[in-house]
C-alpha positions, 0 to 999 in steps of 0.5 A: 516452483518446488521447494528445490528451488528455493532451497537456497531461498529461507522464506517465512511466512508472518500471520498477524491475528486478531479475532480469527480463532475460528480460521486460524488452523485451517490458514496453517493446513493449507499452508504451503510447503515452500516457506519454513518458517510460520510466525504467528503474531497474536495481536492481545487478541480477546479470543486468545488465537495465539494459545489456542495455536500453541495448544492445538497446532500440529506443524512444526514450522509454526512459531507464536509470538504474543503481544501484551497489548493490542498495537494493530496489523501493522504493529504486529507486522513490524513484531514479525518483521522484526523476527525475520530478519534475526533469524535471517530470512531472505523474503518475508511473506504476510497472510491474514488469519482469516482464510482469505488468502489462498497459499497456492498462491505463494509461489505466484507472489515469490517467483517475481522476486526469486526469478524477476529481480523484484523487490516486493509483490502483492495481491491484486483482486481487481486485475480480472473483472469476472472475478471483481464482482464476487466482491461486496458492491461498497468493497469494491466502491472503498477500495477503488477510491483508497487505490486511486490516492494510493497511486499518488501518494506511493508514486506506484501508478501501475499497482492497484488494491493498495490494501491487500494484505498478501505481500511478499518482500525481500529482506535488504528492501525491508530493512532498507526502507526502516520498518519500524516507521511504518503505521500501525494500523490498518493504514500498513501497506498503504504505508508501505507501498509510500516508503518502498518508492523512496528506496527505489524499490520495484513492486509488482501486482500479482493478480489473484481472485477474492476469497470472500465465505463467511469471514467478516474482515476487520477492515471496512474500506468505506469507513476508513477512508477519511482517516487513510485520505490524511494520511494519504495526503501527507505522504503525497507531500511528503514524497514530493518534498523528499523526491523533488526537492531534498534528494533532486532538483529536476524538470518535475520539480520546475513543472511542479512549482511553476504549474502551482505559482501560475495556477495560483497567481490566475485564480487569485487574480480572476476572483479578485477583479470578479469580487470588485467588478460583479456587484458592481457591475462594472465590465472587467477589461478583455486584457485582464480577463485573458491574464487570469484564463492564460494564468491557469491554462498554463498552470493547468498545463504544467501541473499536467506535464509534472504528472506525467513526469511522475508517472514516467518515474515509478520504479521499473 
């Protein structure tokens, strides 16, 4: 892909920075061509990267917009976000500031979306395994547990490295799906990914290897992982409120509430008789043994069925 081919296409390109004063201008040589637009979000960062870009910058494309006070990637998404839709781009690309994300790689993340009718694309470092391993070991460890409750909470079961942050998304998805809601910290494309299936929106992995030098990131997978497992958990109960009982009343929804109630009701009642009978000894009768084992064996069964509903509906 040439920028002939996307002439009729107006792409930018939105770098959130904080503390990357160091990589910053080699993000912007190596930037390609395709975009014509650059936003530079310096997120009240301590180095002064945005200054530093004003006051060394060569390209022209190159256009910084400065926080007074530090709201987080996701805030400084939301500010670029914001200035792209203005000035009426047609997709939105987000890199890091960090030199990690190679820009060879736009066109991989921008053809699905021009050509495929996609509405959003993101980075996948796991997709090929001779390349997972050049990545720190608790990296990979955090990251495959924050993809495993991102595929529940989004309802994207097919995408895989929720957190990596180089996506691209077209403007009507973005605007449809009311940016301004998503979270400011470092729980932003988790967030997104949540709020792009309950527009319906098609997304695909684009698979791409680690870049690890010596940059230190700012997010530690490991450590984030209680906080992003609560927010994760709210938005799992919040898609199935929207998707399966405010928006349709579907199979799913009757999966889902009768493989709770009888999950429930057999696990209740097998730990009642098992209180009252255990101590004392007392033999629980055959019949009321198998009422608590059917109970959760059908619950079991319909909570699995609701799943595989679920999975059958990701976006396609």
């Amino acid at each position: 892909m040439t920028k002939e081919h996307t002439s009729n296409i107006n792409i930018c390109v939105v770098i959130p920075t904080y503390k990357c004063k160091a990589h910053i201008l080699n993000v912007i040589k190596k930037m390609s061509p395709l975009p014509s637009k650059i936003f530079i979000v310096d997120d009240c960062c301590p180095d002064e990267t945005g200054k530093y870009v004003v006051e060394n910058n060569r390209d022209s494309r190159v256009e910084v917009l400065f926080h007074k006070q530090n709201g987080g990637v996701g805030a400084a998404m939301k500010t670029g976000f914001e200035k792209a839709i203005s000035q009426n781009f047609d997709i939105i690309v987000k890199m890091d500031g960090d030199d990690q994300m190679d820009s060879k790689y736009l066109e991989s993340l921008l053809s699905p979306i021009i050509k495929g009718g996609y509405d959003y694309t993101k980075g996948n470092r796991f997709y090929h395994p001779e390349t997972v391993f050049k990545m720190p070991l608790l990296r990979i460890i955090g990251n495959s547990f924050l993809s495993f409750m991102s595929k529940f909470s989004s309802g994207y079961y097919s995408v895989f490295d929720p957190t990596n942050g180089y996506i691209a998304i077209k403007r009507q998805a973005l605007e449809q799906l009311q940016y301004q809601k998503l979270k400011s910290n470092y729980f932003f494309e988790s967030d997104l990914l949540f709020r792009l299936n309950l527009i319906g929106a098609k997304v695909k992995d684009v698979p791409m290897p680690p870049i690890y030098n010596n940059e230190k990131s700012n997010l530690n997978e490991m450590k984030v992982i209680p906080l992003f497992l609560k927010s994760h958990l709210k938005n799992y109960l919040k898609r199935l409120s929207y998707s399966y009982f405010l928006r349709e009343f579907s199979i799913g929804t009757v999966y889902l509430l009768f493989g709770v109630a009888s999950l429930t009701f057999g696990s209740l009642w097998s730990l009642y008789f098992w209180i009252n009978n255990a101590p004392a000894h007392i033999p629980t009768p055959t019949g009321t043994i198998m009422v608590g084992v059917l109970s959760v064996f059908i619950g079991v069964h319909s909570i699995s069925s609701f799943l595989a509903y679920d999975v059958a509906r990701e976006p396609k």
